[in-house]
C-alpha positions in Angstrom: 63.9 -166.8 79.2 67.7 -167.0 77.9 70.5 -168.3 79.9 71.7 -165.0 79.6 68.9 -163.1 81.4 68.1 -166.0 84.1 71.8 -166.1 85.1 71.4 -161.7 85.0 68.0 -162.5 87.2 69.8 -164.4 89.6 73.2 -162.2 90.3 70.3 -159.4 90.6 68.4 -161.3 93.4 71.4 -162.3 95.5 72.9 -158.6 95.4 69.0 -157.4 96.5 69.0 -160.0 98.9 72.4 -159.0 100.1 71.0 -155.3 99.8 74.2 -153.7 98.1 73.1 -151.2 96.0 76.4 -150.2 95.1 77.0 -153.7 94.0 73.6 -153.6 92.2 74.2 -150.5 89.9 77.6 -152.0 89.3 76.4 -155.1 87.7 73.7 -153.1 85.9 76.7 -151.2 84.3 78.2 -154.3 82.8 74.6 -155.2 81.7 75.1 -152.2 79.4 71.3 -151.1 80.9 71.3 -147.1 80.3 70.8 -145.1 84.2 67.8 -143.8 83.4 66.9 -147.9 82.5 68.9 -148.9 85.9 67.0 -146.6 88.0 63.5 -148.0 86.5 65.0 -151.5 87.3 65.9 -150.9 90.6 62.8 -149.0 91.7 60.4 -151.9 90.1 62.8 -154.7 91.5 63.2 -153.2 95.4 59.1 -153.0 95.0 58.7 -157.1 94.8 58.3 -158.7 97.9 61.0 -160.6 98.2 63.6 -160.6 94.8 62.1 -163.6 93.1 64.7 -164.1 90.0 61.7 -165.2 87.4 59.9 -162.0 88.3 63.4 -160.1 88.2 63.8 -161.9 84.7 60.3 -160.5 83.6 60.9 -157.0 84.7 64.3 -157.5 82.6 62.9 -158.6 79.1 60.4 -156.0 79.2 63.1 -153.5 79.7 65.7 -155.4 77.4 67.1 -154.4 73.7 67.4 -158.2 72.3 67.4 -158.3 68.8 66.4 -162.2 69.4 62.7 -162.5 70.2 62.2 -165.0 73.4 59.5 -167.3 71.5 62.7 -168.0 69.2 64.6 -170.9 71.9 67.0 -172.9 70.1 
């Protein structure tokens, strides 16, 4: 996992800890993550027991448009 996604995984689990989901869709926006993607997200994230960010990370990268494949870590 990036730096990039594990810090993205983190803000996600303290707003779904917090349980803003206005807060949540916000920072999906300045993810650049499509609605239709957000809404996937969201359903799949609210499902986990409690928001674990590795898990939230996972769910991320399977959804994510990197051009940089994750086995590459400089």
């Amino acid at each position: 996992m990036n730096a990039l996604v594990e810090f993205e995984a983190n803000k996600l689990a303290d707003l779904f800890s917090q349980g803003d989901i206005l807060s949540i869709h916000m920072f999906m926006d300045t993810m650049s993550i499509s609605f239709d993607v957000q809404d996937v997200l969201f359903t799949q994230i609210s499902a986990l027991q409690q928001p674990d960010p590795i898990k939230i990370a996972q769910i991320i990268e399977s959804y994510g448009t990197s051009l940089i494949h994750e086995q590459m870590r400089y």
